[in-house]
One Martini backbone bead per residue (centre of mass of N, CA, C, O) as a GRO file, in nm:
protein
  160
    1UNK     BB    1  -2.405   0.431  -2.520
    2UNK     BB    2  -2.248   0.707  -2.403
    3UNK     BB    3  -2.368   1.096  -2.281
    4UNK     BB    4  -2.157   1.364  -2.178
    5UNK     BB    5  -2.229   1.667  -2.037
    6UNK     BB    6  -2.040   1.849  -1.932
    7UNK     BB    7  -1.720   1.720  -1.942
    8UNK     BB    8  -1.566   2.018  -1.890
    9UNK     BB    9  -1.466   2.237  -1.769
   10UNK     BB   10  -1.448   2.577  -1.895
   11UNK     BB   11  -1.133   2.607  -1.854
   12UNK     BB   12  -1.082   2.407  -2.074
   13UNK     BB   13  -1.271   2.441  -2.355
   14UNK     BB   14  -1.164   2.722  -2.399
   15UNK     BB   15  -0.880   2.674  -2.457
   16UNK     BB   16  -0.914   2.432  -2.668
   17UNK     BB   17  -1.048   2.668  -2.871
   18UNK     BB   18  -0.857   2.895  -2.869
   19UNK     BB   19  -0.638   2.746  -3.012
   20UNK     BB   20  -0.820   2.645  -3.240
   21UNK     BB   21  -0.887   2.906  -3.309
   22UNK     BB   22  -0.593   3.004  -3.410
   23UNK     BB   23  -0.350   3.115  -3.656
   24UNK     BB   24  -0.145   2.888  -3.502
   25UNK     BB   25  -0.294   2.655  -3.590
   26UNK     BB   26  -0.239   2.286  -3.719
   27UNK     BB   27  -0.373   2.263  -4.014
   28UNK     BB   28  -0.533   2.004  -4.248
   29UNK     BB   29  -0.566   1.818  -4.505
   30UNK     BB   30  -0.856   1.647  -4.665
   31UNK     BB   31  -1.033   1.454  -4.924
   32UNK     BB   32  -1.166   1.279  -4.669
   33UNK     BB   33  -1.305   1.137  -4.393
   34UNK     BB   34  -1.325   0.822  -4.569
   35UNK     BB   35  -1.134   0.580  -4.647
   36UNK     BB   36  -1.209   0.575  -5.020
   37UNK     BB   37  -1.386   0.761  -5.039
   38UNK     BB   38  -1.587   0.940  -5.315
   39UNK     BB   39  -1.821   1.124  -5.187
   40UNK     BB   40  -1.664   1.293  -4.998
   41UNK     BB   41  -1.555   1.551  -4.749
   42UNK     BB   42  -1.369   1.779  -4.739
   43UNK     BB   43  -1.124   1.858  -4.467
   44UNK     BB   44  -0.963   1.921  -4.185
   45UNK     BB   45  -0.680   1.822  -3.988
   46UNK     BB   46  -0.563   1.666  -3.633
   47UNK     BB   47  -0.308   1.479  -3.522
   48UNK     BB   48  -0.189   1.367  -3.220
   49UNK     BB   49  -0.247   1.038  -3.244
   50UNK     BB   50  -0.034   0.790  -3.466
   51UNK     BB   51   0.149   0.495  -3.430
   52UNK     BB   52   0.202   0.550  -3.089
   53UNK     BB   53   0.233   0.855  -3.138
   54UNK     BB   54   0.296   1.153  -3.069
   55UNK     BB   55   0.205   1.465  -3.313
   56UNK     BB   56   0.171   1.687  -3.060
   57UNK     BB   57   0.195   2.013  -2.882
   58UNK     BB   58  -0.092   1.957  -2.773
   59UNK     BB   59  -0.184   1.754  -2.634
   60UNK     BB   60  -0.256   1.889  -2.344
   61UNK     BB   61  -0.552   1.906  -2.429
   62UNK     BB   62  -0.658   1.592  -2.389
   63UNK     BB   63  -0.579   1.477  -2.103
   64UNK     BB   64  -0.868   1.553  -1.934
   65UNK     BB   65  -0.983   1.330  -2.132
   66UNK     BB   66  -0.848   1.061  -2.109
   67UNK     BB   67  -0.882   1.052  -1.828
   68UNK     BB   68  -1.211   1.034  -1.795
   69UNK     BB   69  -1.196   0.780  -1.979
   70UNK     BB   70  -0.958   0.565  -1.934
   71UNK     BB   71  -0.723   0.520  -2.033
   72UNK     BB   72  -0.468   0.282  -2.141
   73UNK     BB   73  -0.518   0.295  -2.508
   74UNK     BB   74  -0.397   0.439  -2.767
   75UNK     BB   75  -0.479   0.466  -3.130
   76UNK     BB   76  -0.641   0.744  -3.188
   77UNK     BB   77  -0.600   1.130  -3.229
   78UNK     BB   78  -0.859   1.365  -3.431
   79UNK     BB   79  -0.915   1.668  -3.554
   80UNK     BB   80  -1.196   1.817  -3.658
   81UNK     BB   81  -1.291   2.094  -3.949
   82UNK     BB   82  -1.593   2.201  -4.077
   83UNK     BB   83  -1.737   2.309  -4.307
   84UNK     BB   84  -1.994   2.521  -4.459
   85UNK     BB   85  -2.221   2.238  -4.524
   86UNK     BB   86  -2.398   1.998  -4.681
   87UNK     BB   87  -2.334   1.672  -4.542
   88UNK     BB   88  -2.248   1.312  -4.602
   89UNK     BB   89  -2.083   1.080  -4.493
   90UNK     BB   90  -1.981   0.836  -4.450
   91UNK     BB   91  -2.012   0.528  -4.397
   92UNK     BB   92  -1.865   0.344  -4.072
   93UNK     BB   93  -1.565   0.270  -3.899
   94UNK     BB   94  -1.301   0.264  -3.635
   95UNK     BB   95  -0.996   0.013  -3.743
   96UNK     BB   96  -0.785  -0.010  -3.509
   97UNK     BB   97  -0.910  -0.306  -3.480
   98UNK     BB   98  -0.938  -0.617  -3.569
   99UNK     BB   99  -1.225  -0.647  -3.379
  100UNK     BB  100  -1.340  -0.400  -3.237
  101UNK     BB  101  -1.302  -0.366  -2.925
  102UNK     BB  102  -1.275  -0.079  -2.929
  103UNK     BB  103  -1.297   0.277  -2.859
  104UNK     BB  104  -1.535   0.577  -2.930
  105UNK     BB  105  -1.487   0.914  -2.932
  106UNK     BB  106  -1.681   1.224  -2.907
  107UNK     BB  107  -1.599   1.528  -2.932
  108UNK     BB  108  -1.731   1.858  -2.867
  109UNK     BB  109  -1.651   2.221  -2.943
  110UNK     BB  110  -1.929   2.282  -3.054
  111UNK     BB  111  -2.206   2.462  -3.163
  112UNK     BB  112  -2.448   2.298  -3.384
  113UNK     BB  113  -2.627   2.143  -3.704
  114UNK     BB  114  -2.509   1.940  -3.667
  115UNK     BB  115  -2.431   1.545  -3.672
  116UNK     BB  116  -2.379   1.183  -3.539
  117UNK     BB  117  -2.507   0.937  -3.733
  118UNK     BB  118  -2.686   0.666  -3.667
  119UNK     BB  119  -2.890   0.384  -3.723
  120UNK     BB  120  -3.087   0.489  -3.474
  121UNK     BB  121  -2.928   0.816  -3.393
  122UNK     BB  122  -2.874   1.153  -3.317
  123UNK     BB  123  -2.599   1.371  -3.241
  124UNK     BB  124  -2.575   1.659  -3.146
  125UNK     BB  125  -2.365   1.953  -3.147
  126UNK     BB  126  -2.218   2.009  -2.845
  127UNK     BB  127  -2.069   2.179  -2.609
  128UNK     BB  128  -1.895   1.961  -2.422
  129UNK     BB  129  -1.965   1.650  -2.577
  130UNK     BB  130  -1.983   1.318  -2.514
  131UNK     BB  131  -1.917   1.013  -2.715
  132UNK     BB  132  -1.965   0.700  -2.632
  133UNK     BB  133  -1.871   0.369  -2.854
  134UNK     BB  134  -1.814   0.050  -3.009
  135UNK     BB  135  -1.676   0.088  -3.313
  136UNK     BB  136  -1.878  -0.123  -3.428
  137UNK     BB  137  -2.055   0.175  -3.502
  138UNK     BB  138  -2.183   0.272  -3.723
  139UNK     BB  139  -2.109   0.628  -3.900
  140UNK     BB  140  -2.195   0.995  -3.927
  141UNK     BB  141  -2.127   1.284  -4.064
  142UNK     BB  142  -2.289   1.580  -4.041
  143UNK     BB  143  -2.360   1.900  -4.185
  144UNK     BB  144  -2.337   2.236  -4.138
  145UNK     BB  145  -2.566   2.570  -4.171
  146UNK     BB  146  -2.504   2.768  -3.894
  147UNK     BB  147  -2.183   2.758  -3.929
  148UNK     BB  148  -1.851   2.760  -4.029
  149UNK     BB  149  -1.800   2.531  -3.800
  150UNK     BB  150  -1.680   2.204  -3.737
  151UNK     BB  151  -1.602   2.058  -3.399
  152UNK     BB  152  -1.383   1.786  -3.352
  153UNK     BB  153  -1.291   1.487  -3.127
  154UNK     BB  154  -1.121   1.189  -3.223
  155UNK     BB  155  -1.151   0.884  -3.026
  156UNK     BB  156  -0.920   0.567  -3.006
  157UNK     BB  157  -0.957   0.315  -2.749
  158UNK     BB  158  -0.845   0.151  -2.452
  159UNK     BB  159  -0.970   0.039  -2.162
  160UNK     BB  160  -0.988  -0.047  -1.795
   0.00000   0.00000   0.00000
């Protein structure tokens, strides 16, 4: 697992703030974070890329996450968007290679007291770090009780 905070120079982070908390960015609900949980907290999400394909018009705001990551192949690229409120999602991973063996990164865009868990490891929301980790490591985000939303960009790819 790598942690890197100031991952983007200040003028990337803040367009991407500025857009996407903007009253004409599209989120979607979702009544789950977690596909099949029954527990699970309702949640807005945008999805950039999936199924192979480019699926929004921002994707330009995160061509340099991309870049920085060194992706080869995009697998999934969705931003989450979490009202305020105490929450445990369910613990998962994200399966989008039949063996695990891509990558997952969570982008933070805000800070709050919200956090990323792992079975041994707690990573805070802060503003403009990611955490790089290999897909087979079960995580669970936790909800923020001090700010009205916690924003992340969730990113599964194949690295060069």
């Amino acid at each position: 697992m790598n942690i890197y905070k100031n991952f983007l120079p200040n003028e990337n982070i803040n367009l991407i703030n500025k857009i996407m908390t903007s009253d004409s960015f599209p989120w979607y609900f979702r009544p789950t974070q977690v596909n099949n949980s029954t527990k699970d907290t309702p949640f807005l999400s945008h999805t950039f890329f999936n199924n192979g394909d480019k699926n929004s018009n921002a994707f330009f705001l995160i061509e340099p996450i991309l870049k920085k990551l060194k992706v080869k192949n995009i697998l999934s690229i969705r931003a989450n968007l979490c009202l305020k409120g105490p929450f445990h999602c369910d613990w998962h991973v994200d399966d989008f290679t039949e063996n695990l063996k891509h990558n997952t990164a969570i982008y933070y865009l805000n800070t709050n007291n919200g956090y990323t868990e792992f079975k041994n490891k707690k990573i805070k929301c802060e503003k403009n770090k990611i955490v790089v980790f290999k897909a087979d490591k079960q995580h669970r985000a936790v909800g923020q009780t001090d700010e009205p939303i916690r924003m992340v960009i969730n990113f599964n790819y194949e690295s060069n």
